[in-house]
Backbone bond lengths (Angstrom), bond angles and torsions (degrees), N, CA, C in turn:
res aa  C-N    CA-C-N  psi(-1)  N-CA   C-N-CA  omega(-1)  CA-C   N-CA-C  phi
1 X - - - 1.472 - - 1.518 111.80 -
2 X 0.972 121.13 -38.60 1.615 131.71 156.30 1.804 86.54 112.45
3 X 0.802 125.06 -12.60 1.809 118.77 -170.39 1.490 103.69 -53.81
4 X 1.622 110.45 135.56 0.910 134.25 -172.84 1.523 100.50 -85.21
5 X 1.718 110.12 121.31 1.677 145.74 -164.13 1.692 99.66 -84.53
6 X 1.438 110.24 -40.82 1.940 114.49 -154.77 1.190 89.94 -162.38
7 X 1.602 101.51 163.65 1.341 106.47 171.39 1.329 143.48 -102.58
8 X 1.596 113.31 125.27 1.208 121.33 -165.57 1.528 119.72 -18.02
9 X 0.577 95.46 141.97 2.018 123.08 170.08 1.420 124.96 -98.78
10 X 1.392 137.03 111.67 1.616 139.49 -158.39 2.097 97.99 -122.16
11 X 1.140 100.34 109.77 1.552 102.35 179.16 1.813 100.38 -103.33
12 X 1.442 108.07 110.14 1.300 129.30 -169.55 1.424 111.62 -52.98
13 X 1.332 136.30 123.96 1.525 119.86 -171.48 1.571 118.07 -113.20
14 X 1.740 103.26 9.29 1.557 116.70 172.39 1.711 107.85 -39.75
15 X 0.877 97.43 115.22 1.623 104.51 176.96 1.994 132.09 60.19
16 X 1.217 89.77 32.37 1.293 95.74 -155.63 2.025 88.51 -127.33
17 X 0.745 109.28 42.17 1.576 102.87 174.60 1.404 105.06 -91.10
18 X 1.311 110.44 120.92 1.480 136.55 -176.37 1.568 119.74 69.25
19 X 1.405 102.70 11.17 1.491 98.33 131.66 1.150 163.52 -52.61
20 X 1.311 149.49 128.09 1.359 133.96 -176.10 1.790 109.55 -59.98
21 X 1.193 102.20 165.26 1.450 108.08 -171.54 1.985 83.88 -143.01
22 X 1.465 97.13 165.05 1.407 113.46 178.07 1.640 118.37 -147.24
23 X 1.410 136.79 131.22 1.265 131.08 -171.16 1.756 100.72 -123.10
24 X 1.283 97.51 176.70 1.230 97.89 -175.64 1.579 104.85 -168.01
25 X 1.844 109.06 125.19 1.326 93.70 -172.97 1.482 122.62 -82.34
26 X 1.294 119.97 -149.87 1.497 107.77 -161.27 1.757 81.91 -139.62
27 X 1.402 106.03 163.44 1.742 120.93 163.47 1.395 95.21 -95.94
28 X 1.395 97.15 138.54 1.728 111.41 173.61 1.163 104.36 -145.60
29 X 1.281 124.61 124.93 1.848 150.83 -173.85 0.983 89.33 -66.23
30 X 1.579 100.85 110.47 1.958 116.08 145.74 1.837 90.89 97.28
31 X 1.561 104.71 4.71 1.501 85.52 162.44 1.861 113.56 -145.72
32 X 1.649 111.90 144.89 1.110 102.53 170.53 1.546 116.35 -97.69
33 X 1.781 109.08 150.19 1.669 105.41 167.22 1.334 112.19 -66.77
34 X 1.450 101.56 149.58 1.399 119.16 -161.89 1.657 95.28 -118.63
35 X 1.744 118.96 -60.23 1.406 99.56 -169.58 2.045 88.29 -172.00
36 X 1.085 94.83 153.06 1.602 106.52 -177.12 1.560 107.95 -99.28
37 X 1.317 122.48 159.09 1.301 118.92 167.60 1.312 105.96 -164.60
38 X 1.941 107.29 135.90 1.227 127.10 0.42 1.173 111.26 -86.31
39 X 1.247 134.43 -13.69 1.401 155.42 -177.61 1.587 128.36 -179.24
40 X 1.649 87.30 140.53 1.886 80.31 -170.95 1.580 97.36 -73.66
41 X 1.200 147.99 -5.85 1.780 145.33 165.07 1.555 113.28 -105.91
42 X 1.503 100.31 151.04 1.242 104.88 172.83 1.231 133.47 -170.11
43 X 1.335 151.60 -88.61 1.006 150.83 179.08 1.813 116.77 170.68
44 X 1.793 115.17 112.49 1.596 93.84 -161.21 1.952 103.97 -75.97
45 X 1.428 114.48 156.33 1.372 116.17 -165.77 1.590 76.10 -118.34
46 X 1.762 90.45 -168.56 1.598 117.06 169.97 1.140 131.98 -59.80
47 X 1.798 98.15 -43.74 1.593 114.73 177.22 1.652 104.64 -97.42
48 X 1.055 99.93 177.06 1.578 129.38 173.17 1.405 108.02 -58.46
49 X 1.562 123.92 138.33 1.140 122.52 173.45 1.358 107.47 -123.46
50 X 1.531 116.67 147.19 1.639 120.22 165.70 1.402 130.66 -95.07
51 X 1.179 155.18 96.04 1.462 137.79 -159.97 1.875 83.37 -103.06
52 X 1.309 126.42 132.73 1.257 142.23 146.88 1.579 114.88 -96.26
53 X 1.496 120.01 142.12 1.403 111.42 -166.76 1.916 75.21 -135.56
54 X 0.896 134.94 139.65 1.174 150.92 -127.77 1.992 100.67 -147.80
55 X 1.125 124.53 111.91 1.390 143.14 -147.51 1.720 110.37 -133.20
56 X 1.584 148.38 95.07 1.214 131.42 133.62 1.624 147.56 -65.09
57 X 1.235 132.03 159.73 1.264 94.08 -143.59 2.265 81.74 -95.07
58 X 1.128 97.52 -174.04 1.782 117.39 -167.20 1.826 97.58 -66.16
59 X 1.535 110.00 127.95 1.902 86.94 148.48 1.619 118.78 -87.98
60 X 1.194 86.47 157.80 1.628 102.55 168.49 1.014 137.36 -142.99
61 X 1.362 140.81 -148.29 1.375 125.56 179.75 1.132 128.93 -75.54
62 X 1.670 136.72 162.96 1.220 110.44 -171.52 1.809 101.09 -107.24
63 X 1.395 104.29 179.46 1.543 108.30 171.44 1.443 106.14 -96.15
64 X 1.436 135.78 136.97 1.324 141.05 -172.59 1.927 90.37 -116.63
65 X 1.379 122.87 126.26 1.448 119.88 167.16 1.592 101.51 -120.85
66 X 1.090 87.98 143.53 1.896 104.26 -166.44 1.012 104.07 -116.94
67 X 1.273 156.32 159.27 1.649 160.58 -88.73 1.752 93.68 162.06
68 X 1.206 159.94 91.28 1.714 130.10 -179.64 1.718 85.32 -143.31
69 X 1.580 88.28 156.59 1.477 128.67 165.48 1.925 106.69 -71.96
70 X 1.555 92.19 122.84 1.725 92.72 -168.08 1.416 93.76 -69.85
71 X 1.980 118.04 143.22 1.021 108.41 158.51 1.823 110.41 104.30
72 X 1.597 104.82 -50.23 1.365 98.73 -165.80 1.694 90.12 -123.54
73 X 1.341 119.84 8.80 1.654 131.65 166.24 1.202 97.34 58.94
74 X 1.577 131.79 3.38 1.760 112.62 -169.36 1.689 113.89 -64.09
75 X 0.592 137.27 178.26 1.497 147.05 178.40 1.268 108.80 -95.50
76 X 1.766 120.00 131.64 1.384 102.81 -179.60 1.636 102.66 -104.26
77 X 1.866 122.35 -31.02 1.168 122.92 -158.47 1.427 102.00 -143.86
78 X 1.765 111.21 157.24 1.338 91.18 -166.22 1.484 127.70 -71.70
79 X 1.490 137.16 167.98 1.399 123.65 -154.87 1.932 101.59 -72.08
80 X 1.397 110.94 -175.71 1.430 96.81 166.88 1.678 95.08 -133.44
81 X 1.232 120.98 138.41 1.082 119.29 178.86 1.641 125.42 -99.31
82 X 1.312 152.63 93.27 1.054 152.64 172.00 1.867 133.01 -49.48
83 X 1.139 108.59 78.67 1.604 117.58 -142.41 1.743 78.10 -60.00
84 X 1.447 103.30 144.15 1.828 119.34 154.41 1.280 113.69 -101.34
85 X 1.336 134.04 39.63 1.232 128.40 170.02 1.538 99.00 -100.09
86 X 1.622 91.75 130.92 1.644 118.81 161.10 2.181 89.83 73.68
87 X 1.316 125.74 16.79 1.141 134.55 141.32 1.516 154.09 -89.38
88 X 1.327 115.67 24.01 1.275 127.78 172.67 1.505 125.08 -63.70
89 X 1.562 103.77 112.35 1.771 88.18 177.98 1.841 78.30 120.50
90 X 1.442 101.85 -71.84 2.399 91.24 -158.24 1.286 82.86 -66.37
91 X 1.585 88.66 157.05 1.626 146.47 134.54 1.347 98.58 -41.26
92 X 2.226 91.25 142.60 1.375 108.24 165.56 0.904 111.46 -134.27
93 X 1.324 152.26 -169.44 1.476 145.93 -123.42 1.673 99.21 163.64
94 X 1.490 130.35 116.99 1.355 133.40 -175.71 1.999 94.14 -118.92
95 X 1.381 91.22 153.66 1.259 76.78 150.69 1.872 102.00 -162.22
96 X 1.313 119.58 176.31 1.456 106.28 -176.73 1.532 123.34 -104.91
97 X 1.503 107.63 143.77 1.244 100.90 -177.71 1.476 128.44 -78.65
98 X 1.659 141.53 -172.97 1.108 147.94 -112.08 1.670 83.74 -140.26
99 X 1.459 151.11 88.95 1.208 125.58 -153.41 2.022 85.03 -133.59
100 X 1.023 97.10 123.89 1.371 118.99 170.74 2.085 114.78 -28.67
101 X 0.875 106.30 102.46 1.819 96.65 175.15 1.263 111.24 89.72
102 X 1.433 115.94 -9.88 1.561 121.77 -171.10 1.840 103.37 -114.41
103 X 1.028 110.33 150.82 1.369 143.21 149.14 1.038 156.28 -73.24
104 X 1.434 145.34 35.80 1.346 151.41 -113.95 1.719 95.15 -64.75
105 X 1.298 128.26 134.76 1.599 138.29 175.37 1.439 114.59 -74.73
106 X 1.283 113.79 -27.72 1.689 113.58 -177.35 1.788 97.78 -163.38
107 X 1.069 103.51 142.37 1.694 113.07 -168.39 1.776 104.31 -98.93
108 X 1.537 112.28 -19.66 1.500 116.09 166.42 1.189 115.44 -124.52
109 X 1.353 126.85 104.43 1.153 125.87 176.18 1.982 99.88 -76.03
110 X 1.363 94.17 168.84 1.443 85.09 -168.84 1.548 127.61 -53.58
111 X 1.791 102.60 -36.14 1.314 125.02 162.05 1.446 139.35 -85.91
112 X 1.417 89.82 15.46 1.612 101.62 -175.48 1.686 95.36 -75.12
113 X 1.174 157.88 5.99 1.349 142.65 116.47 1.709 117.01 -100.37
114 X 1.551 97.34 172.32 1.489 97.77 171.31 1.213 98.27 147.44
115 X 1.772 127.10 -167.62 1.233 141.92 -169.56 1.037 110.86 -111.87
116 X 1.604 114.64 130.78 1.182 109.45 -174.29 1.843 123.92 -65.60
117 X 1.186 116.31 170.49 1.826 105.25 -173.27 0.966 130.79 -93.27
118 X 1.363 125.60 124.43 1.553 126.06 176.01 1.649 114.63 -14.95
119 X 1.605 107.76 -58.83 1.154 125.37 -169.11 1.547 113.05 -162.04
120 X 1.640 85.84 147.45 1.812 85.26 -157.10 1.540 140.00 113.53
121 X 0.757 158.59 -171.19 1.686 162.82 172.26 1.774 90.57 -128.20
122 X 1.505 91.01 152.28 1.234 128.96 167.31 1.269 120.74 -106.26
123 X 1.294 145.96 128.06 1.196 113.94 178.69 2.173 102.07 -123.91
124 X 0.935 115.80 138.47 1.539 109.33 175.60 1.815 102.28 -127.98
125 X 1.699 101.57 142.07 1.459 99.29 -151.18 1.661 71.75 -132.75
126 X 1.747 95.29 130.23 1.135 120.00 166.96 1.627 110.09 -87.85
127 X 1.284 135.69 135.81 1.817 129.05 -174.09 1.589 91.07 -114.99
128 X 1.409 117.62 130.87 1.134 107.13 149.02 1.879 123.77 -132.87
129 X 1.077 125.10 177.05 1.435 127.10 174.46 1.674 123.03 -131.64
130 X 0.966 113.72 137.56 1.396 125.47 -177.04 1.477 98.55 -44.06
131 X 1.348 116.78 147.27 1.654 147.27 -178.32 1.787 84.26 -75.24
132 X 1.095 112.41 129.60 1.514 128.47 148.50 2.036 112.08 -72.94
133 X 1.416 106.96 108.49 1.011 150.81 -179.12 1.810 121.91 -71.10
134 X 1.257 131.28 138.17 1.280 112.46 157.95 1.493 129.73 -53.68
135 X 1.654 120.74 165.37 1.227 125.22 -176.84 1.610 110.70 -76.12
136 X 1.609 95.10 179.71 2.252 88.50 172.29 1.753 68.72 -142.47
137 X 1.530 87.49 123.80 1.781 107.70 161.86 1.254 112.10 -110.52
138 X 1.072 96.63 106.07 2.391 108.53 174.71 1.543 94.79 -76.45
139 X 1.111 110.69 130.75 1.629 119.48 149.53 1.677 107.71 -125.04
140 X 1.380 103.66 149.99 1.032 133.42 179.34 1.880 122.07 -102.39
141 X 1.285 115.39 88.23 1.895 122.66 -165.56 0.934 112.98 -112.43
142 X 1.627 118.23 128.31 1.559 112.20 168.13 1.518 98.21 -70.14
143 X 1.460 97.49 141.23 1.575 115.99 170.21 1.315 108.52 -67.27
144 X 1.699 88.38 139.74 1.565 94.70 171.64 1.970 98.18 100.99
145 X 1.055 100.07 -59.76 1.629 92.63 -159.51 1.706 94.76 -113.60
146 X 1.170 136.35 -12.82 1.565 126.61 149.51 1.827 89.16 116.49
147 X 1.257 102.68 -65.64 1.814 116.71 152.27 1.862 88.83 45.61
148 X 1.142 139.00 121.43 1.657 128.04 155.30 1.338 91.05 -107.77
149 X 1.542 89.01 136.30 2.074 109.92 -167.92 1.871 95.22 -102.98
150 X 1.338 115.04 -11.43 1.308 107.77 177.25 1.735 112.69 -170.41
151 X 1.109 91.74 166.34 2.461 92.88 -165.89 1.364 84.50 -60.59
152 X 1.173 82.47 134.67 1.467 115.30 152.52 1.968 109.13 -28.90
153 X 1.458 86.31 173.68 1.990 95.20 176.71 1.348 93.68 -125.19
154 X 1.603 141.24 158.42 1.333 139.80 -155.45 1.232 86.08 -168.18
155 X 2.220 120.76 86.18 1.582 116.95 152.58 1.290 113.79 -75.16
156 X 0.971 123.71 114.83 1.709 129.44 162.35 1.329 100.88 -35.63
157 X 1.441 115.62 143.10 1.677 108.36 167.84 1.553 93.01 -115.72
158 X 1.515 115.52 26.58 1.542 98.60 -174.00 1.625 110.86 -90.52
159 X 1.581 113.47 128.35 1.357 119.65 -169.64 1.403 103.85 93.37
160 X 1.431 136.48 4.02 1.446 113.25 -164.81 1.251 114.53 -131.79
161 X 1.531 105.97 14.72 1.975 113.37 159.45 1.804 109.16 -32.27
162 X 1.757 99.37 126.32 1.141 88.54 166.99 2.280 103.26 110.53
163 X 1.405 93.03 -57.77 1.748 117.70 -172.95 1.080 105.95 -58.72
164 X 1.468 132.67 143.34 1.496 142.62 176.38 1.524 91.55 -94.37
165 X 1.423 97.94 167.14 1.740 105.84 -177.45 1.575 101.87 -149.33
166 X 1.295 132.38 133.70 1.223 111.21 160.16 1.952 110.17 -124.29
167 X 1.589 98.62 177.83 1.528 85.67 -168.86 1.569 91.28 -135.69
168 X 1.459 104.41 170.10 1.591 95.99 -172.60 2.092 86.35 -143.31
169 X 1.084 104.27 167.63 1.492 116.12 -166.94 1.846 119.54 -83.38
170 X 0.966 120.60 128.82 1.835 108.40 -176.41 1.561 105.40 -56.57
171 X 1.248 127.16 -171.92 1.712 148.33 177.10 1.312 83.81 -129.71
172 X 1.439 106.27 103.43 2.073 112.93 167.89 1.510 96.40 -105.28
173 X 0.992 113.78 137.26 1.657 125.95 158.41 1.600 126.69 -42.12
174 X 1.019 113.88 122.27 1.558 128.91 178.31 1.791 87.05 75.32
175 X 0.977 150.90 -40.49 1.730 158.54 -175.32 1.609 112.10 -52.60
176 X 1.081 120.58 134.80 1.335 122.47 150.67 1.489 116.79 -133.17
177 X 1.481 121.01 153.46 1.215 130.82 -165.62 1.393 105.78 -99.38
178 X 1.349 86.98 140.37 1.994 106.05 -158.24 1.619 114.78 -85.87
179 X 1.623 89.22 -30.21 2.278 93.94 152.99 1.675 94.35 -163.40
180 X 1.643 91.62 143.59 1.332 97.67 -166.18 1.516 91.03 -90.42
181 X 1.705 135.01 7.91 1.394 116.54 -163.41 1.680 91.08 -139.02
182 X 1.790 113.86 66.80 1.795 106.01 174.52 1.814 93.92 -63.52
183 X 1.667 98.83 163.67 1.311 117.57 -173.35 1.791 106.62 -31.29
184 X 1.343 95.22 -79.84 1.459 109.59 178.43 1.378 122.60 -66.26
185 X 1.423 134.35 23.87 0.991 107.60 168.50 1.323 124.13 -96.43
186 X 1.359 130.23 31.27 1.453 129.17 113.67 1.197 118.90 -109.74
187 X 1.627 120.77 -171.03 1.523 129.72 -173.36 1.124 91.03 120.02
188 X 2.051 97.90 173.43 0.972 97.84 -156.01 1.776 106.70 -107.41
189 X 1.167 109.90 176.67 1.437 123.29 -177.68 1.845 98.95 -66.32
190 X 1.636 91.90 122.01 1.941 117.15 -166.84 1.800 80.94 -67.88
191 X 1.702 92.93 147.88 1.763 99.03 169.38 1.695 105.84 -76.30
192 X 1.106 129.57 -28.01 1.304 121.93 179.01 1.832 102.82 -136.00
193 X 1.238 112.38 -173.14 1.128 133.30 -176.57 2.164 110.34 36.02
194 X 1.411 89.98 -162.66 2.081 80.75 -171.07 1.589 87.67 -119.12
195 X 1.519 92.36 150.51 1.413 113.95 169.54 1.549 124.88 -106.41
196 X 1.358 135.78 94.62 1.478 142.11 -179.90 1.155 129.28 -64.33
197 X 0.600 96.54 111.06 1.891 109.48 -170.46 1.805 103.79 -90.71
198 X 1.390 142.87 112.97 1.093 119.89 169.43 1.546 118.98 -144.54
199 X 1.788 89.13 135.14 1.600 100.37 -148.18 1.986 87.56 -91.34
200 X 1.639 103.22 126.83 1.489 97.39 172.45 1.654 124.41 -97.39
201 X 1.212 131.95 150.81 1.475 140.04 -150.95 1.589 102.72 -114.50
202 X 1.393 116.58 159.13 2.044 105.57 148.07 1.485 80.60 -156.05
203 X 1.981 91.51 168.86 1.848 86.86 176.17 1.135 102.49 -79.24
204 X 1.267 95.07 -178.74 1.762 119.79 -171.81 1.493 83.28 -87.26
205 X 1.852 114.84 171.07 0.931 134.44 168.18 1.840 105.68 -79.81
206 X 1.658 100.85 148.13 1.010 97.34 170.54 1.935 121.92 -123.59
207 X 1.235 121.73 -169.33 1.315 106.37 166.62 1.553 115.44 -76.10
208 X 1.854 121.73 171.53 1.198 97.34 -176.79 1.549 110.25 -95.87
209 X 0.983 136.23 -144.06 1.397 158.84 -178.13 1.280 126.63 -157.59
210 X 1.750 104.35 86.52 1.747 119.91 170.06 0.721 113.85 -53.87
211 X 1.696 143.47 165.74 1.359 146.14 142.14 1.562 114.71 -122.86
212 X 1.164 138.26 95.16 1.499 149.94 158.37 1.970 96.97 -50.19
213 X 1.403 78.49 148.88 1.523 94.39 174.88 1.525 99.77 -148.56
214 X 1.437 122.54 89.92 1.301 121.36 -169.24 1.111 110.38 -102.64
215 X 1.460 123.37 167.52 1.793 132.99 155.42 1.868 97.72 -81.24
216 X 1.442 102.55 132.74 1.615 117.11 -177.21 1.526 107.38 -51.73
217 X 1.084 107.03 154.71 1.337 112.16 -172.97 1.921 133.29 74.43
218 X 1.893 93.79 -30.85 1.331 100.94 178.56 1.626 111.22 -127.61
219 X 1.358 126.91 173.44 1.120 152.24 -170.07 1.256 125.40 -96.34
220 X 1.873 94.11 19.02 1.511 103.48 -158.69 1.499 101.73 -115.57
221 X 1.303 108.74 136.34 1.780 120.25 -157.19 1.127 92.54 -77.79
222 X 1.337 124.91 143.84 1.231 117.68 177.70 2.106 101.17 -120.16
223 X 1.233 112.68 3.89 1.536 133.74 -166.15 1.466 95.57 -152.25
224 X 1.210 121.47 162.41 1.473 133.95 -171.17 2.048 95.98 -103.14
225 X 1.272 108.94 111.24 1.755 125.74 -178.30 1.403 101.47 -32.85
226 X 1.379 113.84 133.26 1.576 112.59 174.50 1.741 91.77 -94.62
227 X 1.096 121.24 166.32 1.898 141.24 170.93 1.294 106.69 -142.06
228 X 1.245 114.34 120.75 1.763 122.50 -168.17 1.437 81.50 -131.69
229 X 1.813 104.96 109.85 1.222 132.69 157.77 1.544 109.02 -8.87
230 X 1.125 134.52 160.39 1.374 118.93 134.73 1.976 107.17 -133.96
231 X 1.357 105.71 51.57 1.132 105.30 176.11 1.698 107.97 -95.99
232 X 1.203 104.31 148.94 1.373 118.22 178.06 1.536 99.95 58.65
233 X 1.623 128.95 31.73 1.460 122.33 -178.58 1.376 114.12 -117.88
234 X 1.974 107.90 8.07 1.766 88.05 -152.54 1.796 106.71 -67.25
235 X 1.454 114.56 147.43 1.135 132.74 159.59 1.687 105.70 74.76
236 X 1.651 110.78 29.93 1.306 117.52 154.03 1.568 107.29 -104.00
237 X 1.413 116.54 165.70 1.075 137.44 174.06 1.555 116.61 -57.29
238 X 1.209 116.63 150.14 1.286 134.68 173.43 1.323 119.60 -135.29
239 X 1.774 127.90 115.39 1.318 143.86 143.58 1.295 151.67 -58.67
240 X 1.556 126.43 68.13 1.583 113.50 -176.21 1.574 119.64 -96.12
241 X 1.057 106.85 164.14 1.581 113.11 -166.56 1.266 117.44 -122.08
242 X 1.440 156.43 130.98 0.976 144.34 135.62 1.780 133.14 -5.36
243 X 1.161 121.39 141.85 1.620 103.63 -173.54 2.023 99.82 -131.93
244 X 1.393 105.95 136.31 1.178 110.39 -173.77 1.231 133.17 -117.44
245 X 2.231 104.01 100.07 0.653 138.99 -109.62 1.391 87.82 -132.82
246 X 1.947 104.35 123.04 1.808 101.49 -167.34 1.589 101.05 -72.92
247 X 1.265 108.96 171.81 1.974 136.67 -168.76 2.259 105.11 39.43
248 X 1.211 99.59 -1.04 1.379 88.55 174.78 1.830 112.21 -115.36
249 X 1.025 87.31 155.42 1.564 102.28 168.75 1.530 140.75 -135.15
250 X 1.693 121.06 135.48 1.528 110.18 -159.06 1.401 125.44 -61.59
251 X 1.353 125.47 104.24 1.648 107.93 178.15 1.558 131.49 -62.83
252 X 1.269 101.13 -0.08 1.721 113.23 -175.75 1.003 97.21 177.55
253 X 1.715 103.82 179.19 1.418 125.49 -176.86 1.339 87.81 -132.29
254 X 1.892 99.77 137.09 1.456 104.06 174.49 1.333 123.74 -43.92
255 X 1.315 139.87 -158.35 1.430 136.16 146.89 1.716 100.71 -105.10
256 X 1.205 117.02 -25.47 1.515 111.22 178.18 1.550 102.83 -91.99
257 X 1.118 145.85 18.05 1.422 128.09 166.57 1.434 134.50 -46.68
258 X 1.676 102.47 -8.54 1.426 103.74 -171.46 1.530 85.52 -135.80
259 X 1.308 110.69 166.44 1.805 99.76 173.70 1.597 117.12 172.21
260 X 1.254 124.28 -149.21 1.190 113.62 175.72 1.663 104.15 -150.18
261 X 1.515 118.91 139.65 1.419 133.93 -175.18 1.666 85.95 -60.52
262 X 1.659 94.34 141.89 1.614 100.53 179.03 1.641 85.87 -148.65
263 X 1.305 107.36 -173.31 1.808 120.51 -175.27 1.439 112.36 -69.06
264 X 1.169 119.01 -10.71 1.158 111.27 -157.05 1.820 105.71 -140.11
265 X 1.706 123.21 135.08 1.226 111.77 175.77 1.447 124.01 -32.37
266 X 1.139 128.02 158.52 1.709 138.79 164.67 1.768 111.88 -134.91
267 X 1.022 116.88 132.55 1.163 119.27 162.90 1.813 124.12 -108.74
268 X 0.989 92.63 145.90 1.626 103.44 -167.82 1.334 98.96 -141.10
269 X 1.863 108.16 123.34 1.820 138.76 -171.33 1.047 116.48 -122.63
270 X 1.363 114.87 137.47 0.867 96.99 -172.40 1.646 101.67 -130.59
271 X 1.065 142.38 147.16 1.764 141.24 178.05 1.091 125.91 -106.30
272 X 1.382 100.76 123.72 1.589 101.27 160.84 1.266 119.91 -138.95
273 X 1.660 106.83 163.63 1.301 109.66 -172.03 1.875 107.88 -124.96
274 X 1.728 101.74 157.17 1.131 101.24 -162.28 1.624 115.71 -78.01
275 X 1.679 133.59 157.02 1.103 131.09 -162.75 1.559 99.22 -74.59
């Protein structure tokens, strides 16, 4: 570059024509001599002479900048390295990169400037943390009527820009789930707003519920047997009624006349006796 390192030096040539002359270089911080020209000796002439002593600057250490996951130190991007060759003496200057899903935690680390090192590596560590993300809300609906059979599920998406999520279906009572795999119930956590996931239900089948309407004592129908499905009923209610039936009359009421669809048939009798 030719830039002047120190300050010039003037060797007086009053009376000195064809004299020897003598130079001598100098130590200069943060730089080594490289080469003199044309010579540090010589002889004074008529004209003016130039001696240039010729200077690069020192290597040194380099700056290493690191990219990491706050907390779990992983690395997110590759490092960047700041070579110190022929830099002894300048200033360096870091700054952080742009990393997908992440967040940088502080934009100056303490050493994110400074001078580079005599000797040695530097190292300046960028921290960052995952972008806080929308939620994934599971609901749980009987089909058909929207009905939620149980609370909701509430994934935080906070910290998890970027994160896959998957969801799996509750075990509701008397309920079974109509597909355990809706579209979305995985993927990944939405960058903004919430993503619903919703798992749909119907009841289970149940047994049915006969009703006999006999003459007391016998097995003999005195009305044609009602059969109340018990599909799509388990663990709903069930209603039977008395039936009014000329020259006879009811001697009781079952104890099961009213009841609830369960797994298994039930029968419900009813008696009467003649007037």
């Amino acid at each position: 570059t030719n830039a002047v390192l120190d300050t010039q030096e003037t060797l007086d040539g009053t009376g000195k024509l064809g004299t020897a002359f003598t130079t001598v270089q100098k130590n200069i911080n943060d730089y080594d001599f490289v080469s003199v020209s044309p010579a540090a000796n010589g002889t004074f002439t008529s004209g003016t002479q130039t001696v240039n002593y010729y200077y690069k600057r020192k290597d040194v250490g380099d700056i290493v900048v690191k990219y990491v996951e706050q907390g779990s130190g992983t690395e997110l991007d590759t490092q960047t390295v700041m070579s110190g060759a022929g830099k002894s003496g300048l200033s360096y200057t870091t700054t952080p990169k742009t990393i997908t899903d992440y967040e940088v935690v502080s934009t100056t680390p303490a050493n994110h400037t400074g001078t580079y090192p005599s000797s040695g590596t530097t190292t300046v560590v960028y921290e960052y943390r995952r972008k806080t993300a929308g939620d994934i809300v599971v609901k749980y609906v009987e089909q058909g009527s929207g009905t939620e059979l149980d609370a909701q599920t509430v994934m935080s998406g906070a910290g998890k820009s970027g994160l896959s999520y998957t969801t799996t279906p509750k075990t509701i009572a008397d309920y079974e789930v109509v597909s355990t795999t809706p579209a979305n119930h995985t993927g990944t956590y939405p960058a903004t707003g919430t993503t619903t996931v919703v798992y749909e239900y119907r009841r289970k089948n149940a047994g049915d519920v006969t009703v006999h309407h006999y003459e007391q004592g016998t097995t003999t129908p005195l009305v044609p047997d009602i059969t109340m499905s018990g599909t799509g009923k388990l663990g709903t209610p069930y209603n039977t009624t008395e039936q009014t039936i000329p020259n006879f009359t009811l001697v009781s009421t079952p104890a099961n006349q009213n009841g609830t669809y369960t797994t298994g048939n039930q029968v419900v009798t009813y008696y009467y006796k003649r007037n």
